[in-house]
C-alpha positions in Angstrom: 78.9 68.2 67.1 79.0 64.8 69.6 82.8 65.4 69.7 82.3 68.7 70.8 80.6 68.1 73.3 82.9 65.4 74.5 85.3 67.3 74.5 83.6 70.2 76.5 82.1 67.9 78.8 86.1 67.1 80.5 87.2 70.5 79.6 85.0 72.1 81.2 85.3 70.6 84.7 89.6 71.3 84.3 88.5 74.5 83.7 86.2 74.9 87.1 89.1 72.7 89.5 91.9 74.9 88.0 89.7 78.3 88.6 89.4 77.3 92.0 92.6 76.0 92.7 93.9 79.6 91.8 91.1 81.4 93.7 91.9 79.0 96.7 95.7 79.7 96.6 95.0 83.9 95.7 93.0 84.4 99.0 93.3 81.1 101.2 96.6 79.3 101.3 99.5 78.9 99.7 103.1 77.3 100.1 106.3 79.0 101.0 109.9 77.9 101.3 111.7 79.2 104.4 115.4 80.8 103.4 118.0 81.2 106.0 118.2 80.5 110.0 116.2 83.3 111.8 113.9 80.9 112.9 116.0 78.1 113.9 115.4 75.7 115.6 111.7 76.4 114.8 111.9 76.2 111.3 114.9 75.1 108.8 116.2 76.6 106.3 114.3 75.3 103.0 111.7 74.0 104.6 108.5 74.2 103.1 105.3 75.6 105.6 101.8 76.5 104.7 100.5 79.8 104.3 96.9 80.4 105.6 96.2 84.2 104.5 92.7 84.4 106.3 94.0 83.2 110.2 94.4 85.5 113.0 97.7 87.6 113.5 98.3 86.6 117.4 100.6 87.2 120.0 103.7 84.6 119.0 101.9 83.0 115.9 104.9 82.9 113.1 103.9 85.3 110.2 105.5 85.6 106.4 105.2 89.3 105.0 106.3 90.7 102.3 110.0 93.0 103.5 110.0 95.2 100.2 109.8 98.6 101.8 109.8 97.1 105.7 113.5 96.6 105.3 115.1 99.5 104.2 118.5 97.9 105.3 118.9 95.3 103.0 119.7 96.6 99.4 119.5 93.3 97.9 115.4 93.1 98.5 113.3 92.7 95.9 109.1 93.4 95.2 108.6 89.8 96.2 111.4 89.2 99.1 109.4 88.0 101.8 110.4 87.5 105.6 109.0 84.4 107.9 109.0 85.9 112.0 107.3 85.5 115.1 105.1 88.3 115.9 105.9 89.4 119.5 104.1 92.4 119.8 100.4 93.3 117.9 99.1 97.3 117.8 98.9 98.7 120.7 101.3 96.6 123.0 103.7 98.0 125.1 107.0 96.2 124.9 110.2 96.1 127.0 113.1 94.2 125.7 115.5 93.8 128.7 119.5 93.1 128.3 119.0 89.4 129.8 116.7 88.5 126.4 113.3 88.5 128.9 110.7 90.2 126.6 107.5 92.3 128.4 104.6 92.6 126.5 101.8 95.2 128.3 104.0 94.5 132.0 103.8 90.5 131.5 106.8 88.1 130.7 106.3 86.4 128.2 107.6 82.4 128.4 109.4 82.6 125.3 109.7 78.6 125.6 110.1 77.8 121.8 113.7 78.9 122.2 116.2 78.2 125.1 118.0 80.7 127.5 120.7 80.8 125.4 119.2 81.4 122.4 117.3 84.3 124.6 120.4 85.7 125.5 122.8 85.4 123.2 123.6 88.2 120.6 120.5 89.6 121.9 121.2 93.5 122.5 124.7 92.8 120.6 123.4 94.5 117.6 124.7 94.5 114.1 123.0 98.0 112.6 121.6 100.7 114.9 118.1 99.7 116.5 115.4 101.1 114.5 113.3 104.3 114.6 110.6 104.0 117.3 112.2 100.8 118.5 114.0 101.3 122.3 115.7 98.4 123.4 117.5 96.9 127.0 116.1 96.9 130.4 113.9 100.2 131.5 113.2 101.2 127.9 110.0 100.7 126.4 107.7 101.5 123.0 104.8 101.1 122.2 103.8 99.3 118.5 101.6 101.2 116.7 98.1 101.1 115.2 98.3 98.9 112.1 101.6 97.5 112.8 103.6 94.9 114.5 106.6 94.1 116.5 108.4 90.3 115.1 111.4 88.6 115.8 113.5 85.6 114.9 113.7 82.7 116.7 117.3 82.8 116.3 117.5 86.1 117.7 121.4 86.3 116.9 121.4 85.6 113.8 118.1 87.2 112.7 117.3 90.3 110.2 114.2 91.7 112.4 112.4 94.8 114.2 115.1 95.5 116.2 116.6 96.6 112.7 113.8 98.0 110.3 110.8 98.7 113.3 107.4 97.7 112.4 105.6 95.9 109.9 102.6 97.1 108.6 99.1 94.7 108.6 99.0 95.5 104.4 102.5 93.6 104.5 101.8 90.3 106.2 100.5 87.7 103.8 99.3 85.5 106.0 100.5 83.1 109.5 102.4 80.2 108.7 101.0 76.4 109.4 103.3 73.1 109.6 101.9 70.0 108.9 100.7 67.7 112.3 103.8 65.1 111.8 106.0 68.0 112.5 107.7 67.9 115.7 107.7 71.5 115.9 104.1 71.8 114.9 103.2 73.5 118.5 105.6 75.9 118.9 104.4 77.2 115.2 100.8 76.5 114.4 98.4 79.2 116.4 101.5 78.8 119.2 100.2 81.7 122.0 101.5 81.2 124.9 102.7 84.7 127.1 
């Protein structure tokens, strides 16, 4: 019976840090690898960034959602393909994409300064698949993002897979906005970054 309880008495506190370890990572945080360059120079491709699944989805915070059913384009998605983008544009924004890269959000410029002019510019408009349903893009168009959804883009606007292509991404999608550690030099132009 004394080595019973021996052995319950370590068990059991395994048991408690491993429950909450999994309840922690289910509804709190979690750890996600970033694949491709959509987001360079912010992020790299296989870099590793936090997930925080409770923050606050803001104007230019970097998201990751789930794309299975978002992106309709891609063929090669699976249940658990998930995307890492800016957000640009929350519910209810009005936003104009002009043919110079200059992105409006409700008649106000945004600064866009956690990517150069070039990367602004280039490939910008130069689209690879038609723009998407409900998306209107190059100078004197606008739309509108819809309740419950949002409007993100790459950082490397040329090269990225975004809502220019498959429109909007519903709030039930996004698992959370993505943290980098504070000895990151890019740690400002990702972590609760808001500045438009």
């Amino acid at each position: 019976m004394k080595i019973v309880k021996e052995i319950f008495s370590w068990i059991l506190p395994i048991a408690i840090g491993l429950l909450i370890a999994l309840i922690v990572k289910q509804f709190w945080f979690g750890i996600v690898k970033v694949d491709g360059t959509s987001m360079y120079p912010t992020l790299q491709n296989d870099e590793r960034v936090m997930l925080l699944k409770q923050s606050k989805i803001k104007h230019n915070t970097v998201i990751v959602f789930n794309a299975y059913g978002v992106d309709k384009n891609n063929q090669a998605i699976t249940k658990s393909t998930k995307y890492v983008k800016r957000v640009i544009g929350i519910p209810g924004d009005t936003i104009e994409y002009r043919n110079n890269g200059q992105l409006y959000v409700n008649g106000k410029k945004m600064s866009q300064s956690y990517i150069t002019k070039s990367q602004r510019t280039a490939g910008t408009l130069t689209l690879i698949l038609k723009e998407a349903t409900g998306v209107k893009l190059g100078t004197g168009n606008s739309f509108t993002v819809p309740k419950g959804k949002y409007f993100v883009l790459g950082d490397n606007r040329k090269d990225s897979n975004d809502s220019r292509y498959y429109g909007f991404v519903p709030k039930g999608k996004i698992d959370g906005v993505v943290k980098v550690p504070f000895w990151n030099s890019k740690k400002a132009l990702v972590n609760s970054y808001s500045n438009n």
